[in-house]
C-alpha positions in Angstrom: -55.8 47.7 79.8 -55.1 50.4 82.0 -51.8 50.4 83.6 -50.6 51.7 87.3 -47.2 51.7 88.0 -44.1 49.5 87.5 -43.0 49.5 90.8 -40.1 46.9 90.0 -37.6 45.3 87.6 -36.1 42.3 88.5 -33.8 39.1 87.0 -35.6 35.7 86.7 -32.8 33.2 86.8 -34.5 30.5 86.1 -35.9 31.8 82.6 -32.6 33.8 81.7 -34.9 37.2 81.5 -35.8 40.7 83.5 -39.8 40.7 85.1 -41.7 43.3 86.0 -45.4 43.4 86.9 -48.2 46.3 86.5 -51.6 46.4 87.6 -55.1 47.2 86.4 -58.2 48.8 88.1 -59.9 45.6 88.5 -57.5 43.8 90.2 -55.5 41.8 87.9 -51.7 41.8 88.1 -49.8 41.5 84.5 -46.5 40.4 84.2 -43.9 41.6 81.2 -40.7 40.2 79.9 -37.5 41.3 78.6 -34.2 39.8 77.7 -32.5 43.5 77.2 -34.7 45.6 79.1 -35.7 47.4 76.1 -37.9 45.7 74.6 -40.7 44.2 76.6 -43.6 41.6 75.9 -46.9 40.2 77.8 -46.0 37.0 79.7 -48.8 33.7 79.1 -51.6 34.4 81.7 -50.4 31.7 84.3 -47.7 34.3 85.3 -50.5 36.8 85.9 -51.4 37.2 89.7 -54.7 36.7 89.7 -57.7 38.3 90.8 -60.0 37.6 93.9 -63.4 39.5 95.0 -62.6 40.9 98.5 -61.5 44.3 97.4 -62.9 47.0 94.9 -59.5 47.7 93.5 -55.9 46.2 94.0 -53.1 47.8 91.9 -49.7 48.9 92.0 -48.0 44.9 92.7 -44.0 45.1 94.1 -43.0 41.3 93.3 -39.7 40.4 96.0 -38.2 37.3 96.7 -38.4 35.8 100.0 -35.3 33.8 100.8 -36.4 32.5 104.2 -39.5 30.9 102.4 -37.5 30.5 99.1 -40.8 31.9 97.5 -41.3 34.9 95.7 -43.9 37.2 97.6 -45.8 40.0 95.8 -47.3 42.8 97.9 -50.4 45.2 96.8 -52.3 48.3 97.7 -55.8 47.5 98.2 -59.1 49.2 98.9 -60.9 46.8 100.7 -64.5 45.8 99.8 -67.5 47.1 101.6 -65.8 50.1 103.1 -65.7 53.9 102.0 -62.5 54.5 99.9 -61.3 56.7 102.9 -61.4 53.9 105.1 -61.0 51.2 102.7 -56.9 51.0 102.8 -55.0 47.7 103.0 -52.2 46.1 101.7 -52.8 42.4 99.9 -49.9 39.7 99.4 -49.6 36.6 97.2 -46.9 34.3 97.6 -45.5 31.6 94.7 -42.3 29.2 94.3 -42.2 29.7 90.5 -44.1 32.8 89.8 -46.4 30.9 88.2 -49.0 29.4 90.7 -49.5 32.3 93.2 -51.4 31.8 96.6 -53.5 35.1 97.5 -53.1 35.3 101.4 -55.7 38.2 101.3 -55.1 41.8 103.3 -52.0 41.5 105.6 -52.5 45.1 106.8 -55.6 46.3 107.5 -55.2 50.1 107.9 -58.7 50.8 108.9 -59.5 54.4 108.7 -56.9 55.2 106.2 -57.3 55.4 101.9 -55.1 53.4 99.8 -51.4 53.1 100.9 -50.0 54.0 97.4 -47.0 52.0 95.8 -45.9 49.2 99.0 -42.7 47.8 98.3 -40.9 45.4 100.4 -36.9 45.9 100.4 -33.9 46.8 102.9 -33.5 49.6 104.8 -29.8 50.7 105.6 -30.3 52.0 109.0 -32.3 50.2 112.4 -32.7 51.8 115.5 -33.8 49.3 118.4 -35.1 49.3 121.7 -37.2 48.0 124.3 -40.2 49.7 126.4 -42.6 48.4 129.3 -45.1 50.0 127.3 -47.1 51.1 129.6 -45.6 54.8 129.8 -46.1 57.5 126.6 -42.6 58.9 125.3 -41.9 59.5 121.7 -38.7 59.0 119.5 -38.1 62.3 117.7 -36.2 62.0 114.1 -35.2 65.8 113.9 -35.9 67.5 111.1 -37.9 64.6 110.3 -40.7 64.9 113.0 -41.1 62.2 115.5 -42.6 58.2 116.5 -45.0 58.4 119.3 -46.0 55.6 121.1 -48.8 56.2 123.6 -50.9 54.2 126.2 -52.8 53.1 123.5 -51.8 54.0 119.9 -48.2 54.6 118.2 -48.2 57.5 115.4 -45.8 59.1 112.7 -45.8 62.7 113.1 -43.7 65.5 110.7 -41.7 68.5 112.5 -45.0 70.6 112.6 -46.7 67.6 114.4 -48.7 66.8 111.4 -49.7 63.3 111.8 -48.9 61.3 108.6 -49.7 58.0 110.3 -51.3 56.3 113.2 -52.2 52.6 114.3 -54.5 51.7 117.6 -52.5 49.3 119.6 -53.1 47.3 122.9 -49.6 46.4 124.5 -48.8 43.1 126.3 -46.7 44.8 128.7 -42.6 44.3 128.0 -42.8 45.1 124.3 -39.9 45.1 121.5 -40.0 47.8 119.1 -38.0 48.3 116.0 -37.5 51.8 114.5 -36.0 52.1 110.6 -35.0 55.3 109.0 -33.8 56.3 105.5 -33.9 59.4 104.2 -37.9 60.3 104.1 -39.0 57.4 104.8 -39.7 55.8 108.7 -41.1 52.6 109.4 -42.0 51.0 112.9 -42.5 47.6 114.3 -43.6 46.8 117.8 -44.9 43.6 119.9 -44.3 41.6 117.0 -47.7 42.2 115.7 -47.7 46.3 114.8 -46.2 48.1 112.2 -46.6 51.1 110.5 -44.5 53.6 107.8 -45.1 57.0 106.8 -42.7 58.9 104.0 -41.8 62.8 105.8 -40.9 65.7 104.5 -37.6 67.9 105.1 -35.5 64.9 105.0 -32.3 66.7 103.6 -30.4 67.9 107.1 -28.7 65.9 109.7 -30.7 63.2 111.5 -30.6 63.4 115.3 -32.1 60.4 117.3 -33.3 61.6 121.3 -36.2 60.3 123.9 -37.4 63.1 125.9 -39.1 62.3 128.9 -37.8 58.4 129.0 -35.6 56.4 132.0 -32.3 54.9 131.1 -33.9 51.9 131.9 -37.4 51.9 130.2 -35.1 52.1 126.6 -32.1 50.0 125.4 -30.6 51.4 122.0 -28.7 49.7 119.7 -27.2 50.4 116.3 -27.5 47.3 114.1 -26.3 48.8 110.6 -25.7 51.8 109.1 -24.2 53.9 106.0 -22.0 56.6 106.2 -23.4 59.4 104.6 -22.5 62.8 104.2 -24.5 65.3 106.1 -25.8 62.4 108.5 -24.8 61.7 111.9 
């Protein structure tokens, strides 16, 4: 078959070996084994995740565990069926307790008028930014020399330095809205009204990251610093 990408390695307690999955054009996600992470072997076909018929392609499968749930949960790009590969992007997730009998929940993120959102992974991020907003009024959140999170009237977007938009998401607020910004290294990822979120991966991500909101009230913004890693050439 032909193979994507191993997009993750991880320790399977329960069967005292190392797991990693790989996809194929056609949808169907194949898992390997290893006890010594050299040597490697096709699992039996009930570990496979397996195929369903509303995309065209679904590849590149990042298998997580999900403590919450205590399931394992196994996110997928997708090119949604029926739609122009340009539009056609999604991201798919299947869910299972053993990593045998996976559920397919179908496309969790619809990204509409984008292609294929290359390699998801699900994992966590060292540092969140938080705060709140009516809204209602534009302001953006800039990530110097990153580029910048914009959230307008009615869309939010992921701009570079240049203003290069690397991605956007239509949105229609419910007035007080929660929004949750996370940033490491290249890579920004944003979560609003508990039912928006988007990523984009930016280039020039090697200088000092400065955090400001131009054009925004003390109180339309409440910032806080959960978490964070000391690293050098950050502040």
């Amino acid at each position: 078959m032909s193979a994507y990408f191993v997009l993750g390695v991880f320790r399977d307690e329960a069967a005292s070996l190392f797991r990693s999955f790989h996809g194929h054009a056609k949808g169907r996600m194949v898992s390997q084994t290893s006890s010594d992470l050299i040597h490697w072997e096709c699992s039996p076909k009930e570990f496979h995740v397996p195929a369903a018929d509303y995309y065209e392609r679904r590849r590149d499968p990042f298998v997580f565990w999900i403590p919450e749930r205590k399931r394992y949960g196994c996110v997928m790009t997708t090119w949604i069926k029926g739609r122009p590969k340009p539009k056609g992007g999604g991201i798919s997730l299947a869910t299972s307790p053993d990593l045998k009998q996976w559920t397919d929940h179908g496309i969790v993120l619809d990204l509409a008028d984008q292609d294929e959102p290359e390699c998801p992974q699900m994992f966590q991020i060292g540092a969140r930014f938080t705060f709140r907003s009516p809204g209602k009024t534009p302001f953006h959140l800039d990530f110097a020399p990153l580029g910048f999170v914009e959230f307008a009237k009615d869309e939010i977007r992921i701009c570079d330095a240049g203003g290069t938009c690397w991605s956007k998401l239509d949105v229609c607020w419910r007035g007080d809205t929660a929004v949750s910004v996370f940033v490491e290294d290249d890579r920004v990822e944003v979560f609003a009204d508990d039912r928006y979120s988007l990523c984009a991966r930016l280039p020039g991500a090697d200088q000092p990251l400065k955090v400001s909101w131009p054009g925004a009230s003390p109180r339309d913004i409440r910032t806080t610093l959960l978490q964070s890693q000391q690293k050098k050439g950050r502040r």
